[in-house]
C-alpha positions in Angstrom: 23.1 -17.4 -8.6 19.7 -15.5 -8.4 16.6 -15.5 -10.9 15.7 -15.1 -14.2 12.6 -13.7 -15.7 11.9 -17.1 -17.2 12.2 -18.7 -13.6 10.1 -16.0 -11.9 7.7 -16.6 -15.2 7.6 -20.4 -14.2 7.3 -19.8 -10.3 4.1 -17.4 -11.2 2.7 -20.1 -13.7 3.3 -22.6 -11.0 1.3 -20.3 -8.6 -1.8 -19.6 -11.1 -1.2 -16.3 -11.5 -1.6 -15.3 -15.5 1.9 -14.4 -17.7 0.5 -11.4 -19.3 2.7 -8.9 -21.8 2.6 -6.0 -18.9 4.2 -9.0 -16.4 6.8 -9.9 -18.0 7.9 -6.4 -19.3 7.9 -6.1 -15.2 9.8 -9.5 -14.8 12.0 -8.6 -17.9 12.7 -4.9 -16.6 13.4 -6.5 -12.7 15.9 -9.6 -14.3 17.8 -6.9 -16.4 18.7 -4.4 -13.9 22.0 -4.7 -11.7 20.3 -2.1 -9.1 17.1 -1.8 -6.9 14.6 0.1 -8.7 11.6 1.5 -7.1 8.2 1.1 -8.2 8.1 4.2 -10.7 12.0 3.7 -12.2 10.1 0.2 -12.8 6.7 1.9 -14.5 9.6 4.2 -16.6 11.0 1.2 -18.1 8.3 -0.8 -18.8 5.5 2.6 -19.9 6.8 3.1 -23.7 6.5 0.1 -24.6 3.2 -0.9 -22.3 1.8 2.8 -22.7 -1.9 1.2 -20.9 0.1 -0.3 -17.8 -0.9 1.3 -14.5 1.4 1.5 -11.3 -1.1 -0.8 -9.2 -0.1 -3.8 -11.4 3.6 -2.8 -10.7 3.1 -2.4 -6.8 1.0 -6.2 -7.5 3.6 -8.0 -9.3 5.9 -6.6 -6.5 4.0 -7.9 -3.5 3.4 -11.1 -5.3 7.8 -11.8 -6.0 8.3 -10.4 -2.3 5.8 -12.8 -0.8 7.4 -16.0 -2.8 10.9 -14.6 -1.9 11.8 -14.0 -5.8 13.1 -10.0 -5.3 14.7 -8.2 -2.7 13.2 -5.6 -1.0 15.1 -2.6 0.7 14.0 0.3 2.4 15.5 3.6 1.0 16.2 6.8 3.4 13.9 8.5 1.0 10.9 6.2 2.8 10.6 4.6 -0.8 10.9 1.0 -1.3 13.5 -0.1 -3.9 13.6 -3.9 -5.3 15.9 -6.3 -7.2 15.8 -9.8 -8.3 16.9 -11.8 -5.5 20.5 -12.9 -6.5 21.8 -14.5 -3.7 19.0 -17.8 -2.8 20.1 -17.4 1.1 18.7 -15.2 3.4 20.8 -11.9 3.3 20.9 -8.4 4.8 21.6 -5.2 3.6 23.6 -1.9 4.0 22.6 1.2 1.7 24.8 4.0 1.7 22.5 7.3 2.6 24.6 9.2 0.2 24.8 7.7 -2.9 22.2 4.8 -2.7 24.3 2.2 -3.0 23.6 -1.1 -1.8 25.9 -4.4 -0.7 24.4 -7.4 0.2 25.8 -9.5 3.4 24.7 -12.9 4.7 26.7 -13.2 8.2 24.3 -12.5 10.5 23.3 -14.2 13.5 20.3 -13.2 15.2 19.0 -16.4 16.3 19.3 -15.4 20.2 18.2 -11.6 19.6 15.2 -13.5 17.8 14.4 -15.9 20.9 14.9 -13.0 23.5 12.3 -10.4 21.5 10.0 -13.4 21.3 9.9 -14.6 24.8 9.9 -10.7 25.8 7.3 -9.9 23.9 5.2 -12.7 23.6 5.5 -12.3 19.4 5.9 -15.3 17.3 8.7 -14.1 14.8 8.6 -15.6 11.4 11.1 -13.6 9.7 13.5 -10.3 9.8 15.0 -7.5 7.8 18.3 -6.3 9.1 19.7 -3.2 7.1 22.4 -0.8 8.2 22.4 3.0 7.1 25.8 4.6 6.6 28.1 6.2 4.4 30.2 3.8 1.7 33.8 4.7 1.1 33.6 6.7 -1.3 31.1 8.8 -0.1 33.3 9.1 3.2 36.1 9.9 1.0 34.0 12.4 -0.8 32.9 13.8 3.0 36.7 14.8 3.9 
């Protein structure tokens, strides 16, 4: 099930952080959309109606709902960063078509030995990972031939 702007709302509260208008035209904008927006399709949305709202207080309220695990974060071919409320509550992976932009969501990874071998390699304590795969989706392929 994923999150609603009332539960990220709560989780912020919970966290001290203050529920101001331009937040939760953010948190509104972020539980309404079906697909990951970047920062400025975010400052689009929420600019008519918040007119004053500046981009840093986007690119905030984004570091603060990746850091608690509330959005997803992807990493776009365009080297832009695209987000969406987190809708699956498990751990999950990604792969983001380079054509269209689409993006489907997978949870069967196992990287638990790949994790202990780069560790003891390198000497790195890992506390967490990103896995995303870059291709074409079918009907970009079909589109391709």
């Amino acid at each position: 099930m994923g999150f609603t702007d009332k539960k990220l709302l709560s989780v912020l509260k919970k966290h001290g952080y203050k529920l101001t208008p331009q937040r939760r035209a953010v948190l509104k904008v972020l539980s309404s959309s079906q697909e990951h927006l970047t920062p400025a399709d975010i400052f689009e949305k929420v600019q008519p109606e918040y007119p004053g709202i500046g981009l840093v207080t986007i690119y905030r309220l984004l570091q603060i709902l990746t850091e608690f695990g509330l959005i997803c974060e992807i990493h776009a071919n365009d080297n832009s960063r695209r987000y969406l409320i987190r809708r699956q509550p498990e751990h999950h992976h990604h792969l983001i078509c380079s054509s269209c932009g689409t993006v489907v969501d997978f949870t069967d990874c196992d990287l638990s030995g790949l994790g202990k071998r780069l560790s003891r390699e390198t000497g790195f304590e890992i506390e967490t990972h990103l896995l995303e795969f870059v291709g074409l989706c079918r009907s970009c392929q079909k589109e391709a031939t």
